[in-house]
DRENKE-505210 format. One record per residue: residue number from 1; residue in three letters; chain; x, y, z of N, C-alpha, C, O in turn. Coordinates in Angstrom, 1 decimal. Last residue first. Layout:
<atoms>
+-----+-----+---+--------+--------+--------+--------+--------+--------+--------+--------+--------+--------+--------+--------+
!   k !   r ! c !     nX !     nY !     nZ !    caX !    caY !    caZ !     cX !     cY !     cZ !     oX !     oY !     oZ !
+-----+-----+---+--------+--------+--------+--------+--------+--------+--------+--------+--------+--------+--------+--------+
! NUM ! Ala ! A !      X !      Y !      Z !      X !      Y !      Z !      X !      Y !      Z !      X !      Y !      Z !
...
+-----+-----+---+--------+--------+--------+--------+--------+--------+--------+--------+--------+--------+--------+--------+
</atoms>
This chain:
<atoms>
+-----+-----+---+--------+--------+--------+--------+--------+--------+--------+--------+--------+--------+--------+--------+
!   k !   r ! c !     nX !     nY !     nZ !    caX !    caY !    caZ !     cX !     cY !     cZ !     oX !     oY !     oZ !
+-----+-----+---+--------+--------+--------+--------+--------+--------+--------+--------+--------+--------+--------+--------+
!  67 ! Unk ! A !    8.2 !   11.1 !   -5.0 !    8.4 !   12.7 !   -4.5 !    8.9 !   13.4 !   -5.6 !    9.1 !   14.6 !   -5.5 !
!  66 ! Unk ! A !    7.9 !    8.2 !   -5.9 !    6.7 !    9.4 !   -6.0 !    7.3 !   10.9 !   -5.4 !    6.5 !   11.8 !   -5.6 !
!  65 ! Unk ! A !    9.0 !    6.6 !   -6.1 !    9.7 !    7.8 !   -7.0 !    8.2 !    8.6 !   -6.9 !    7.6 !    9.3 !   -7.7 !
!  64 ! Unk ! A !    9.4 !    4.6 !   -4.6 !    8.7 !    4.4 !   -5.6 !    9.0 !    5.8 !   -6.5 !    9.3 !    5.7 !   -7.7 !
!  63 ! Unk ! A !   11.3 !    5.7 !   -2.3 !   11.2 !    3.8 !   -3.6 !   10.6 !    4.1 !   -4.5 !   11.2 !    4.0 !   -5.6 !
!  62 ! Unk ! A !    9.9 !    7.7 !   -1.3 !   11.4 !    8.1 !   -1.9 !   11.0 !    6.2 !   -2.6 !   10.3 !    6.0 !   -3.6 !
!  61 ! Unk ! A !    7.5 !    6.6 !   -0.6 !    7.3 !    7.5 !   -1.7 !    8.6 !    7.8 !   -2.5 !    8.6 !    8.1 !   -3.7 !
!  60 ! Unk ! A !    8.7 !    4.7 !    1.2 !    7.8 !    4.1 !    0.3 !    8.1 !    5.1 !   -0.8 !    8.7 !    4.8 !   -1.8 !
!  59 ! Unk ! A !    9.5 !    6.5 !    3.2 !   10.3 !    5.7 !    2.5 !    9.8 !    5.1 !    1.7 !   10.7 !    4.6 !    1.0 !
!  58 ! Unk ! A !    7.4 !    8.3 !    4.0 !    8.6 !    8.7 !    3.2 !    9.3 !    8.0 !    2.6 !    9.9 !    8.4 !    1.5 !
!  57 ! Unk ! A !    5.2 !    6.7 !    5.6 !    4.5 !    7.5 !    3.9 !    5.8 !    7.7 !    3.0 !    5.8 !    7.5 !    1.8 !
!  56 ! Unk ! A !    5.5 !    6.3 !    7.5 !    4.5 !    6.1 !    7.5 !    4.4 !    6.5 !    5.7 !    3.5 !    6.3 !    4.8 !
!  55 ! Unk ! A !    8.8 !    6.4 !    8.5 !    8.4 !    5.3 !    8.5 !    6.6 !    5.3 !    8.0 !    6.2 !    4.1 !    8.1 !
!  54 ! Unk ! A !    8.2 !    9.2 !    8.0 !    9.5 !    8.6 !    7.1 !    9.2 !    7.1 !    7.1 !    9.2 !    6.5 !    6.0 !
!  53 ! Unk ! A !    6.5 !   10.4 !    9.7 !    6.4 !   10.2 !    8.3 !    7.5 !    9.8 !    7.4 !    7.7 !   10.0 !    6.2 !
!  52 ! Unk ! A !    7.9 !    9.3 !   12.2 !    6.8 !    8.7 !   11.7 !    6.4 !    9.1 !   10.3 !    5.9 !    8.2 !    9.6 !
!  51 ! Unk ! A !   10.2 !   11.2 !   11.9 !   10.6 !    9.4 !   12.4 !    9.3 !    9.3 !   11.8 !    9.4 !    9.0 !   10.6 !
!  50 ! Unk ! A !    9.2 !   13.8 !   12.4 !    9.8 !   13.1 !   11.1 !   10.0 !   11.8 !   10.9 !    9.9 !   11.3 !    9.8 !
!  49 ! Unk ! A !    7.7 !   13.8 !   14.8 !    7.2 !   13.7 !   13.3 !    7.9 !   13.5 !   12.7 !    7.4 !   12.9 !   11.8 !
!  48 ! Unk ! A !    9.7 !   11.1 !   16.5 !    9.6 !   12.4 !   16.3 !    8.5 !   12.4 !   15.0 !    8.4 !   11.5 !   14.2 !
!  47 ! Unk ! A !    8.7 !    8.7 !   19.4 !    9.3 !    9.0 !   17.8 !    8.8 !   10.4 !   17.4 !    7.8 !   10.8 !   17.9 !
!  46 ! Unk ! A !    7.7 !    7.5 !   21.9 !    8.6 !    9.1 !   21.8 !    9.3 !    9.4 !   20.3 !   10.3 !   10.2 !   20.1 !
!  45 ! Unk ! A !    6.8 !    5.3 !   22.8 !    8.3 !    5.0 !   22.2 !    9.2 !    6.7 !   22.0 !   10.4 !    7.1 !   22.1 !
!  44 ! Unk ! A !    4.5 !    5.4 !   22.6 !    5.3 !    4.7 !   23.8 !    6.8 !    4.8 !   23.7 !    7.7 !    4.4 !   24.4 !
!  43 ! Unk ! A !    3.9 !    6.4 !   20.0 !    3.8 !    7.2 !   21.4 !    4.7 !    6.9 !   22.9 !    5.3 !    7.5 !   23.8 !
!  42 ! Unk ! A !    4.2 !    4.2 !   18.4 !    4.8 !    5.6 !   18.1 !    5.2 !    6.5 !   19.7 !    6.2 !    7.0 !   20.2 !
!  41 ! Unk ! A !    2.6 !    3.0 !   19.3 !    3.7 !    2.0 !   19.2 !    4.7 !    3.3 !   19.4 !    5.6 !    3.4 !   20.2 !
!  40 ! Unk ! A !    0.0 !    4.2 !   18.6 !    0.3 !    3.8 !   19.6 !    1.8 !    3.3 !   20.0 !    2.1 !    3.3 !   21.2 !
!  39 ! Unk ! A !    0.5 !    3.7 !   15.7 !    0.6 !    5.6 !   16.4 !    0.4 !    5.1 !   17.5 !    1.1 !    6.0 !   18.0 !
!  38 ! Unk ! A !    0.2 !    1.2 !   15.3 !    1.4 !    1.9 !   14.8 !    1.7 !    3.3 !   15.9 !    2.6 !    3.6 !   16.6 !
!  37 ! Unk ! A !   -2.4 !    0.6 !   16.1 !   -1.5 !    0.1 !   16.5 !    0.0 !    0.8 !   16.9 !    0.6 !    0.9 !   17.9 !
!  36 ! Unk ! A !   -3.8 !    2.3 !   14.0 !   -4.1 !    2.7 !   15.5 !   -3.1 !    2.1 !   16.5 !   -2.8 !    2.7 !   17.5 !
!  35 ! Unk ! A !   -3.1 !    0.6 !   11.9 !   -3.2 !    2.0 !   11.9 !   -2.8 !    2.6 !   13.4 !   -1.8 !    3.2 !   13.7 !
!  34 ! Unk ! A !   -4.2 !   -1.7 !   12.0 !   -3.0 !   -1.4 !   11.9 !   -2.2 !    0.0 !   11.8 !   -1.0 !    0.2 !   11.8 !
!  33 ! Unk ! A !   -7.1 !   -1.0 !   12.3 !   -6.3 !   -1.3 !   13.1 !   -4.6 !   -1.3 !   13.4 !   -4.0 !   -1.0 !   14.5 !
!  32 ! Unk ! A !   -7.4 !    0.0 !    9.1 !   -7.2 !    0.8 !   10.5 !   -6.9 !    0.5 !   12.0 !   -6.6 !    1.3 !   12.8 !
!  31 ! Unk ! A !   -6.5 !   -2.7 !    8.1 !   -5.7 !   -1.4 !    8.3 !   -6.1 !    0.0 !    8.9 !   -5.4 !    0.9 !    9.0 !
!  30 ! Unk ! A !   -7.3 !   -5.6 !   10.2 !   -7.9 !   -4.6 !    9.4 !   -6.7 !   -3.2 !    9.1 !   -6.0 !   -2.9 !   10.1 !
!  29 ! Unk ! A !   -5.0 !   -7.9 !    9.3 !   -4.9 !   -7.2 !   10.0 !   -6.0 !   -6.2 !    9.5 !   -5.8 !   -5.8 !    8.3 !
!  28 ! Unk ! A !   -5.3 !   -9.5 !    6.7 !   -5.4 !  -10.3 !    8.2 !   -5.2 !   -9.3 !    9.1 !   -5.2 !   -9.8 !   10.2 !
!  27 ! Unk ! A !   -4.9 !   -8.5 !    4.4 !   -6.0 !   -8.4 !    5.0 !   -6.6 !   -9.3 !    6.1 !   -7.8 !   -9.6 !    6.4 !
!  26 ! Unk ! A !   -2.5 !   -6.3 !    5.5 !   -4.2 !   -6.6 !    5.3 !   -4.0 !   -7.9 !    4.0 !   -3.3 !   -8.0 !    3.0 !
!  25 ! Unk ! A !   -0.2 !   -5.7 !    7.0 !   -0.5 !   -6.8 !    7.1 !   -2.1 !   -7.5 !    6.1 !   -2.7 !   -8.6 !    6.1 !
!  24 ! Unk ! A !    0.9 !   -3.0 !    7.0 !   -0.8 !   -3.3 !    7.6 !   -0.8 !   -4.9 !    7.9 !   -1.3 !   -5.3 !    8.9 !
!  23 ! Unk ! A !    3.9 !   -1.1 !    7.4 !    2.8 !   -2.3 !    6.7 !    1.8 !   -2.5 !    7.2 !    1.8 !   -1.9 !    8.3 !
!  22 ! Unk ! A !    5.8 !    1.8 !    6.9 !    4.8 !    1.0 !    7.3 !    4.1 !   -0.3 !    6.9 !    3.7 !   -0.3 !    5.7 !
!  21 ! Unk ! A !    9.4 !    1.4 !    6.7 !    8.0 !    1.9 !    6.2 !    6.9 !    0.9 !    7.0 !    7.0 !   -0.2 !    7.5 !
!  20 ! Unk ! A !   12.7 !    2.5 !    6.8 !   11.4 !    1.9 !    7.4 !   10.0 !    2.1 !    6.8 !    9.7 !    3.2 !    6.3 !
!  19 ! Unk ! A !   15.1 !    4.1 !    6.3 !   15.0 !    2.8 !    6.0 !   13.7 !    1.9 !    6.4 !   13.8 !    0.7 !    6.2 !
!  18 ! Unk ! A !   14.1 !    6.4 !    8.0 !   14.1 !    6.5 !    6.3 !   14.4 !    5.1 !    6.3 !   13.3 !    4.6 !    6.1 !
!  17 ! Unk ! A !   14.9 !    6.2 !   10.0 !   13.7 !    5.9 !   10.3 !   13.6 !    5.9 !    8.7 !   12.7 !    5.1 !    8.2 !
!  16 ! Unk ! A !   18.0 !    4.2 !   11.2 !   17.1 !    5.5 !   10.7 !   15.7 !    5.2 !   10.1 !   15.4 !    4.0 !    9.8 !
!  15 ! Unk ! A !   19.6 !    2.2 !   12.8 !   19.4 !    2.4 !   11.3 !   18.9 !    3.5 !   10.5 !   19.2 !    3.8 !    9.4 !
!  14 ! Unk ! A !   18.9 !    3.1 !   15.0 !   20.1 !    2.4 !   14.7 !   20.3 !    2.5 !   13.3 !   21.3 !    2.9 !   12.8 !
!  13 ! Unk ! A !   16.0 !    3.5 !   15.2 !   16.6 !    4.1 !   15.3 !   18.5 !    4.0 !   15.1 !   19.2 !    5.1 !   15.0 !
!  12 ! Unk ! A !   15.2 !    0.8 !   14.5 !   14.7 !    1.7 !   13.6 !   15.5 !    3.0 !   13.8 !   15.8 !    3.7 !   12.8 !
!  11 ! Unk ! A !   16.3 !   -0.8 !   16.3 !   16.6 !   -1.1 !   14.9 !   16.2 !    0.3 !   14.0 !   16.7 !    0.7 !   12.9 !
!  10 ! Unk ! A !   15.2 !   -0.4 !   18.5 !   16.4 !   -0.2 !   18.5 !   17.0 !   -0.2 !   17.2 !   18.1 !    0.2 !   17.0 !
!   9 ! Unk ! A !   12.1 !   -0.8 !   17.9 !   13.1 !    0.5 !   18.4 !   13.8 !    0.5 !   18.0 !   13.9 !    1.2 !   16.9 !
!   8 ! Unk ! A !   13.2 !   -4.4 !   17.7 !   12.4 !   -2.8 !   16.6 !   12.6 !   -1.3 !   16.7 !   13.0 !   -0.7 !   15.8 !
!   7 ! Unk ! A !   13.3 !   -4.3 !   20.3 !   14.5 !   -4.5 !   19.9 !   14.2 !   -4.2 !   18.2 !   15.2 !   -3.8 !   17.5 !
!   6 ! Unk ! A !   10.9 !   -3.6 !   21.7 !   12.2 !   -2.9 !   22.1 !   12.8 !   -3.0 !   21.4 !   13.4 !   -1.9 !   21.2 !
!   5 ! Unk ! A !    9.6 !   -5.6 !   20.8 !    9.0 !   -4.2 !   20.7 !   10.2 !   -3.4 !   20.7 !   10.6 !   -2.7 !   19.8 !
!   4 ! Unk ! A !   10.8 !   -8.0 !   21.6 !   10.8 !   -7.9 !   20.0 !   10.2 !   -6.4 !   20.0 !   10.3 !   -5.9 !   18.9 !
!   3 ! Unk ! A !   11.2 !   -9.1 !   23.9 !   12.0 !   -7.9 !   23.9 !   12.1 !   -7.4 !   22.7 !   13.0 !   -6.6 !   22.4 !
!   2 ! Unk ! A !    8.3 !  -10.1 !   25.9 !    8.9 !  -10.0 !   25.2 !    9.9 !   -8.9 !   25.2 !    9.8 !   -7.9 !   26.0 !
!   1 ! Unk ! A !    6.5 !  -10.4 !   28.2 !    7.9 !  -10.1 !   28.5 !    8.8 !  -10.1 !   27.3 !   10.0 !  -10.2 !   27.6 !
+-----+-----+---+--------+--------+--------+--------+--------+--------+--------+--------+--------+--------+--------+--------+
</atoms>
């Protein structure tokens, strides 16, 4: 009955999904689990492909100056 799933939502979208990026947690989390988690999290929730590569690859790459 938590409200910490929901209230991540509300954060990511409140703020934008460019302020987010993914973590694994590894190597206490396998990262394809963390993987499988995420795109599940994704679905329940109705995030757009842009929402998920901004939180999965975009905001990391805009930090590090990879683009």
């Amino acid at each position: 009955g938590s409200s910490v799933e929901n209230d991540f939502v509300f954060a990511m979208r409140k703020l934008g999904s460019e302020r987010w990026m993914f973590g694994s947690d590894a190597p206490f989390v396998p990262v394809g689990q963390a993987l499988d988690e995420h795109i599940a999290f994704f679905a329940r929730h109705g995030f757009t492909d842009t929402e998920k590569q901004n939180i999965m690859r975009g905001t990391a790459s805009r930090l590090l100056e990879l683009e």
